[in-house]
C-alpha positions in Angstrom: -18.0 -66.3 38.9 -16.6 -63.0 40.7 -18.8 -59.9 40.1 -17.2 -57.1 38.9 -17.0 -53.8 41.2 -17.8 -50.1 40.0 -13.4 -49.5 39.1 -13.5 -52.7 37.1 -16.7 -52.1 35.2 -15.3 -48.6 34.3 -11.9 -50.2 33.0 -13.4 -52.7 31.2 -15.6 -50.1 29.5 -12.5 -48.0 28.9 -10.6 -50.7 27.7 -12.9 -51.8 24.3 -13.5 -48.4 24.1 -9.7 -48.0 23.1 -9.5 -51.5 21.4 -12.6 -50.8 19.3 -11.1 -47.3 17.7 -7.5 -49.0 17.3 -6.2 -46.3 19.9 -3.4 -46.0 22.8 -3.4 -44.4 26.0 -1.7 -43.7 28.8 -1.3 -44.4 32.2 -3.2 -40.7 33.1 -5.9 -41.8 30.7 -6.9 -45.0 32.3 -6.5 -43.6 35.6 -9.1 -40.9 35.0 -11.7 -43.5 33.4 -11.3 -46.1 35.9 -10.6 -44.1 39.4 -7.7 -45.8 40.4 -6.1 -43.4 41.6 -2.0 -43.3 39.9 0.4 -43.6 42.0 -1.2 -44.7 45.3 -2.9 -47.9 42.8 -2.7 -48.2 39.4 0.5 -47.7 38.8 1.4 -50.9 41.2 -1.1 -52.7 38.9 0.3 -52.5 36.1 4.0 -53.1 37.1 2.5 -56.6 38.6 0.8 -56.7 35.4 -2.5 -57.5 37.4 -4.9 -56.8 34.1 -3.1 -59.8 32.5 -2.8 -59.2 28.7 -5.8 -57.2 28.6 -3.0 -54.4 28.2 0.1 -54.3 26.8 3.0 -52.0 27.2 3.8 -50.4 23.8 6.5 -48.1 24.6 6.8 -45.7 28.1 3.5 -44.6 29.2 1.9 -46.2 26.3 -0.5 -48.7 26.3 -2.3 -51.0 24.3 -6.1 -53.1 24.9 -6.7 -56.3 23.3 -8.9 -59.3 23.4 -11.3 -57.0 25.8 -14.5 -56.8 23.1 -16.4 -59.7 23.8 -15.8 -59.7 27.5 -19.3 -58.8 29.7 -17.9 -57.2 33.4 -18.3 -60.2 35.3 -16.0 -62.6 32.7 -13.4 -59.9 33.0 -13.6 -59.6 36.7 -12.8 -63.4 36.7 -10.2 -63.1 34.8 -8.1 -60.5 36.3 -8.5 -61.9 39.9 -5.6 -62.8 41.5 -6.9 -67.0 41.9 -7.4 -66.8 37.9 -3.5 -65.4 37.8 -2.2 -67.8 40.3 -4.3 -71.1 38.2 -3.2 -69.5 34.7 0.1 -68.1 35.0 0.6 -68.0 31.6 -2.2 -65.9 30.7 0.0 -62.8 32.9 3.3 -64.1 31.9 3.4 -61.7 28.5 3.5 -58.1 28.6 4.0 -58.0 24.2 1.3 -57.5 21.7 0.4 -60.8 19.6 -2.0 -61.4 17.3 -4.9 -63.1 18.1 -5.5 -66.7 16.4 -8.9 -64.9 14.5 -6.9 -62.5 13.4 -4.1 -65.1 11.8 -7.3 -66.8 10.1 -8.5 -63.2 8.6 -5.4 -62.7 7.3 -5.0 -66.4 5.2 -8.6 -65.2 4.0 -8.0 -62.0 2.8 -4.7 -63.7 0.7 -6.6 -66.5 -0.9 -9.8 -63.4 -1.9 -6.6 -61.9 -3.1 -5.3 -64.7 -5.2 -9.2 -65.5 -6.3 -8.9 -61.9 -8.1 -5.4 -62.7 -8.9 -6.4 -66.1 -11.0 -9.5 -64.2 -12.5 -7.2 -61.2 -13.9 -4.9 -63.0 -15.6 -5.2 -62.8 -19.8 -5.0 -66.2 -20.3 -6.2 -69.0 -17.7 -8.0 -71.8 -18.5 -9.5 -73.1 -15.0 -10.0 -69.7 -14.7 -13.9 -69.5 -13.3 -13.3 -72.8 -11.6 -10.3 -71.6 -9.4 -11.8 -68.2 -8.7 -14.9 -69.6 -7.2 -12.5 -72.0 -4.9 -10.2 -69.3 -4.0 -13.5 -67.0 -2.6 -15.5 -69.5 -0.9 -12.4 -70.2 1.2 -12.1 -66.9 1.7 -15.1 -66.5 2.9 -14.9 -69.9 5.0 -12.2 -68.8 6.8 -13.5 -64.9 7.8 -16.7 -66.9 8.6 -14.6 -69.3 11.0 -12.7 -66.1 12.3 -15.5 -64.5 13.3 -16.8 -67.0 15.4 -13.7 -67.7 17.4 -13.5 -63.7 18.0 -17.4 -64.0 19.4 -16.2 -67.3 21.4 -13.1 -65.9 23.4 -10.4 -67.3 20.7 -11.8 -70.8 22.3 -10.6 -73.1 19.4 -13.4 -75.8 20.1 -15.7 -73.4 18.8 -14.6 -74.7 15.3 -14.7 -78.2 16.1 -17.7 -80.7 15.2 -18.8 -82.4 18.1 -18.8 -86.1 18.5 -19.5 -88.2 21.7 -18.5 -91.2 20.8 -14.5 -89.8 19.7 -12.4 -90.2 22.5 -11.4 -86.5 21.8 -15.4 -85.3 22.0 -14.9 -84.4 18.7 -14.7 -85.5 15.1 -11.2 -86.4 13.3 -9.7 -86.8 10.4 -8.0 -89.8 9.5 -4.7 -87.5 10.6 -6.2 -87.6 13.8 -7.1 -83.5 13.8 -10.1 -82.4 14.5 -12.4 -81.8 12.0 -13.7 -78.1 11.7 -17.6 -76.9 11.0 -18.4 -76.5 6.9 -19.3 -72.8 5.1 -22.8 -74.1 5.4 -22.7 -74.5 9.5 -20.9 -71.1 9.9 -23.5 -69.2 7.7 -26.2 -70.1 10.1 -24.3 -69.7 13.1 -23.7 -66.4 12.4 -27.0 -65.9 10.9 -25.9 -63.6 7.7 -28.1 -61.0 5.6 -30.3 -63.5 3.5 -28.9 -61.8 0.7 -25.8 -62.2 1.4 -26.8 -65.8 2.5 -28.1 -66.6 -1.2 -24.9 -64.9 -2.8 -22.8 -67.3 -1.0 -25.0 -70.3 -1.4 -25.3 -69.8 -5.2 -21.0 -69.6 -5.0 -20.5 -72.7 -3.4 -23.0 -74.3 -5.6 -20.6 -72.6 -8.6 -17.5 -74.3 -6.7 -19.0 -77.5 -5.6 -20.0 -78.0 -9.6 -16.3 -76.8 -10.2 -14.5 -79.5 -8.0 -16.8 -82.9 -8.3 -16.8 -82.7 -12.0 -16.8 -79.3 -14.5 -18.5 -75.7 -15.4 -18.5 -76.1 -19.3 -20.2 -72.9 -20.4 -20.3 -69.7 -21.3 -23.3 -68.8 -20.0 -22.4 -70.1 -16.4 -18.7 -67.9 -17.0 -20.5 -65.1 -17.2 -23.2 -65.8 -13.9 -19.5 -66.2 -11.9 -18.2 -63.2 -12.8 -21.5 -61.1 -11.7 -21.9 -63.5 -8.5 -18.3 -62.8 -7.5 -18.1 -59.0 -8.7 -21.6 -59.0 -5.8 -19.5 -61.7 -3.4 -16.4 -59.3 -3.3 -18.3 -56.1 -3.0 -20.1 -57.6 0.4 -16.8 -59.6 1.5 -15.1 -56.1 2.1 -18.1 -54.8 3.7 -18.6 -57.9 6.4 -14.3 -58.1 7.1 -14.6 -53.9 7.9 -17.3 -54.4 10.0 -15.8 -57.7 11.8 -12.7 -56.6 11.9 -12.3 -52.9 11.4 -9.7 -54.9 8.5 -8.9 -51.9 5.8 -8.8 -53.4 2.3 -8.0 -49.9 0.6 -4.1 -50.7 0.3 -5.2 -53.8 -2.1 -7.1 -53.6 -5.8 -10.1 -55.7 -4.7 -11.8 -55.7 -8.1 -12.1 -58.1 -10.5 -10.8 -56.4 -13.8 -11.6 -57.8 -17.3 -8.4 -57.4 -18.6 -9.3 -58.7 -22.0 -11.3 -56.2 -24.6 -14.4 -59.1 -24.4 -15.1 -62.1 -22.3 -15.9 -64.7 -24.5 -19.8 -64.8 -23.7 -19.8 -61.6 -24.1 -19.9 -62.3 -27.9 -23.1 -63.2 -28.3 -26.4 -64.7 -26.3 -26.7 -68.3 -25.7 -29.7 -70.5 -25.1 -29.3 -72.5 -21.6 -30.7 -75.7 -24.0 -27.2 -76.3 -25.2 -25.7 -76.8 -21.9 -25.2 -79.4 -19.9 -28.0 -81.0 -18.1 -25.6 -80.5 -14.5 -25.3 -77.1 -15.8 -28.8 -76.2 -17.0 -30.1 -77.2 -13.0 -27.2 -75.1 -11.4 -28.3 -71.8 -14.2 -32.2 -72.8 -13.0 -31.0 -72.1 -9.6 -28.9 -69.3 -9.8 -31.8 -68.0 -11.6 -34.3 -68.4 -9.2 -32.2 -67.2 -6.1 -31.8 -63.9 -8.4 -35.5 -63.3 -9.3 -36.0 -63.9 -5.2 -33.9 -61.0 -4.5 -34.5 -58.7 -7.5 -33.8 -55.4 -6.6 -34.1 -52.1 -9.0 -30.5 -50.8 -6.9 -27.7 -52.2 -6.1 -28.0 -52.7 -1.8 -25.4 -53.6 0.7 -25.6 -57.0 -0.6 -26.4 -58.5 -3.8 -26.9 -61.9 -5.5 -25.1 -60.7 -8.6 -23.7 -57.5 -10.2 -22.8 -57.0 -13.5 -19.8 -55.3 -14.8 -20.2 -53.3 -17.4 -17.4 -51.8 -19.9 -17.2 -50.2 -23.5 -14.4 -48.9 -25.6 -14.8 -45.0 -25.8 -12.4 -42.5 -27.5 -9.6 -41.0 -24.7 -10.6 -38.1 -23.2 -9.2 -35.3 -20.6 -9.8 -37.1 -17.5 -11.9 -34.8 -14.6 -11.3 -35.3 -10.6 -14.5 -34.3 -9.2 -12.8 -33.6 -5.7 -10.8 -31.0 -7.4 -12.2 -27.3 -7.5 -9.5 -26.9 -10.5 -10.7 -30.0 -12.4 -11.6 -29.1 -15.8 -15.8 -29.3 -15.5 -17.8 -31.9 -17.7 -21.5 -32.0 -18.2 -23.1 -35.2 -17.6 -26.2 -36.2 -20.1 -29.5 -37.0 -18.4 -29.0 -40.5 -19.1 -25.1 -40.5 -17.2 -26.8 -38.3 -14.8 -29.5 -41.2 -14.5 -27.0 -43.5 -13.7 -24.7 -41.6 -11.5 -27.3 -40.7 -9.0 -30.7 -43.0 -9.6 -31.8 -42.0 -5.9 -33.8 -39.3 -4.8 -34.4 -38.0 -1.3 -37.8 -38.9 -1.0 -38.6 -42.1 -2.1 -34.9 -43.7 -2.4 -32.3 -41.8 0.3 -34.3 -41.6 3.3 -35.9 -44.8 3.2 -32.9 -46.5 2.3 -31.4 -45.1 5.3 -34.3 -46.1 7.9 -33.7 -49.9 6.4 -29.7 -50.0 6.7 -29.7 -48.0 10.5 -31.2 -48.6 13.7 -30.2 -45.5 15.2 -31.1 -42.9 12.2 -33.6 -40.5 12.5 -34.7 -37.3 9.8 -33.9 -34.7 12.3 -31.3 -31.4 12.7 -28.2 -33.8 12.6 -29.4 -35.8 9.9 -29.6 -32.9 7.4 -26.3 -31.1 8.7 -24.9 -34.4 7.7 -26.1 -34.7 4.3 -25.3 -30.8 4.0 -21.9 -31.7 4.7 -21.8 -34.7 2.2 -22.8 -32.2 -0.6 -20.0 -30.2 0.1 -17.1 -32.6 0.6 -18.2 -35.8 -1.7 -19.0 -36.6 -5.5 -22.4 -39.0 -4.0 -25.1 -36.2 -4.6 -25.6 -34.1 -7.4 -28.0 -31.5 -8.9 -29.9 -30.8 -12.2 -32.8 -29.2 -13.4 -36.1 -31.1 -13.4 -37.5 -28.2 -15.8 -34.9 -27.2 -18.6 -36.4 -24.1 -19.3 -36.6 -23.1 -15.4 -33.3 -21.8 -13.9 -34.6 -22.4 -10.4 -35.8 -25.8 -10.7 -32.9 -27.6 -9.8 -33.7 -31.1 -7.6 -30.6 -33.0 -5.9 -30.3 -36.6 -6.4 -27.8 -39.7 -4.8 -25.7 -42.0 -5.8 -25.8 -45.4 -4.6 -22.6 -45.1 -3.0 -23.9 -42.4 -0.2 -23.9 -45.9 2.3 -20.2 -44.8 2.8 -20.6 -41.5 4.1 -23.3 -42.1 6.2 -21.8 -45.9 7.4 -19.2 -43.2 9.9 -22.4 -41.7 11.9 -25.1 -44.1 11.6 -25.1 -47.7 13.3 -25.4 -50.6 10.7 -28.7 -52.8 12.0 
């Protein structure tokens, strides 16, 4: 393989640099970072489109990176070098932005999550439970399966199941088409959270009863919607962090859109259930107790969504200095903002970051958050004392800090 030189190292570096913020440049920019010098080099180059469809023309003097993140130098010195143009003319032949094949699977996933919701919202469904948990392991199979042809160079074999003794090296369907690896083999290739592991191994458990024969209580209707409400809530964590992929333009909840779920109505004994069911509650049980948590983390096994009818009241905006002011009981305040600084925040943030550190920056950060966010918020640990007041966090500080803190 060709080593790369200092110019190609530098353009490279340049290159996912722009790629990984979503950003163009021009022809100026990339001159300056690589030291080609314009007009006497680089300019030349990409008329002869000699960086292949590493960049794209997306209007005059604009320009475009793609497929450049998971390149080290020396791969991408191979592949612009004028042999690998000449052998793989196709490769240089394009000079248009297309979507990558990872990002064709990510978006089929984030439809059928979408259509999962879509199924569980509706008043009246029947195979309602049942087709939600299909809908969102698929999902979740095919952001898996995305993700590992984005680490692999697009290389579609890295999806395929091996098999020597198939003419094809691999294994077939009776269609002849290459089988592709299960959920199960892409969790542990990509080596997942364990909590996030046991959330999606307690799904397909849900799904796998669902499609060999039934899920015939109320008890089990109500583990699915807490597994899923958990499932969701880490789905459009892992998809932003894979693939920088915004889910804000879509309600991603699941919404009870009836005034009670049925097993909401009363409790239920897991001895009048099913002896298939009654093993699959056991379970889900015991992969809950292993990750029992007093807060709700990154990832969870299960969540639990909780509503009550209230009387209508003048609705606030906390982001609005006008917004007509409410006072929160101690219990509200409890569970607005269960963290303090001590023993919840800055722990919490040592776990989730590699790179965090309690210093200067650190507390002009969380200065900042006060200021501009709803996730903190003060009250008096003394009633009686006017200058007692102690701040305290909401669980949902994760996405302030997620912007200046690298996720380990």
């Amino acid at each position: 393989m060709k080593s790369a030189n200092e110019k190609q190292k530098k353009t490279l570096a340049f290159l996912q640099k722009k790629e990984g913020a979503n950003k163009t440049f021009t022809a100026e920019e990339l001159s300056e970072a690589s030291t080609y010098p314009l007009k006497a080099s680089l300019l030349a180059k990409l008329s002869r489109n000699e960086f292949g469809d590493f960049i794209v023309r997306v209007k005059d003097n604009t320009y475009k990176a793609q497929h450049t993140l998971p390149l080290k130098p020396n791969e991408y010195a191979n592949m612009t070098s004028s042999r690998f143009r000449h052998e793989h003319p196709s490769s240089h032949s394009t000079n248009t932005i297309e979507k990558k094949e990872s990002e064709r699977i990510v978006d089929k996933s984030v439809q059928a999550a979408l259509a999962s919701i879509e199924i569980y919202n509706k008043p009246n469904f029947k195979y309602r439970e049942e087709t939600f948990s299909v809908l969102l392991v698929n999902a979740w199979e095919l952001l898996m399966k995305a993700r590992i042809l984005s680490t692999n160079f697009e290389d579609i074999h890295s999806l395929y199941i091996e098999n020597s003794k198939s003419t094809s090296g691999f294994e077939e369907s009776r269609a002849g088409i290459p089988k592709t690896i299960s959920i199960n083999k892409a969790i542990k290739i990509l080596s997942l959270d364990t909590t996030l592991t046991s959330n999606l191994y307690a799904l397909i458990e849900i799904r796998d009863n669902a499609v060999h024969f039934k899920n015939n209580s109320h008890l089990l209707h109500m583990k699915v919607l807490e597994i899923g409400v958990a499932s969701l809530q880490s789905y459009v964590e892992m998809i932003k962090e894979w693939f920088k992929y915004d889910l804000s333009r879509y309600n991603f909840y699941i919404m009870p859109m009836s005034f009670y779920h049925s097993f909401e109505m009363k409790s239920f004994s897991i001895n009048s259930d099913s002896e298939q069911n009654q093993m699959l509650l056991k379970y889900i049980s015991k992969v809950e107790k292993e990750h029992d948590s007093e807060y709700p983390g990154r990832h969870n096994i299960s969540l639990i969504l909780e509503t009550e009818l209230v009387k209508s009241k003048m609705r606030f905006d906390p982001e609005n200095d006008k917004a007509i002011p409410v006072k929160l009981t101690d219990e509200d305040f409890r569970k607005k903002y269960p963290w303090n600084n001590k023993d919840h925040l800055i722990p919490k943030l040592q776990e989730r970051y590699s790179n965090f550190s309690e210093n200067t920056s650190f507390h002009k950060l969380k200065k900042e958050m006060w200021e501009k966010t709803n996730f903190s918020g003060t009250r008096r640990s003394d009633e009686d004392k006017p200058h007692t007041e102690k701040r305290f966090y909401s669980t949902n500080v994760f996405k302030w800090f997620d912007d200046y803190y690298t996720k380990k």
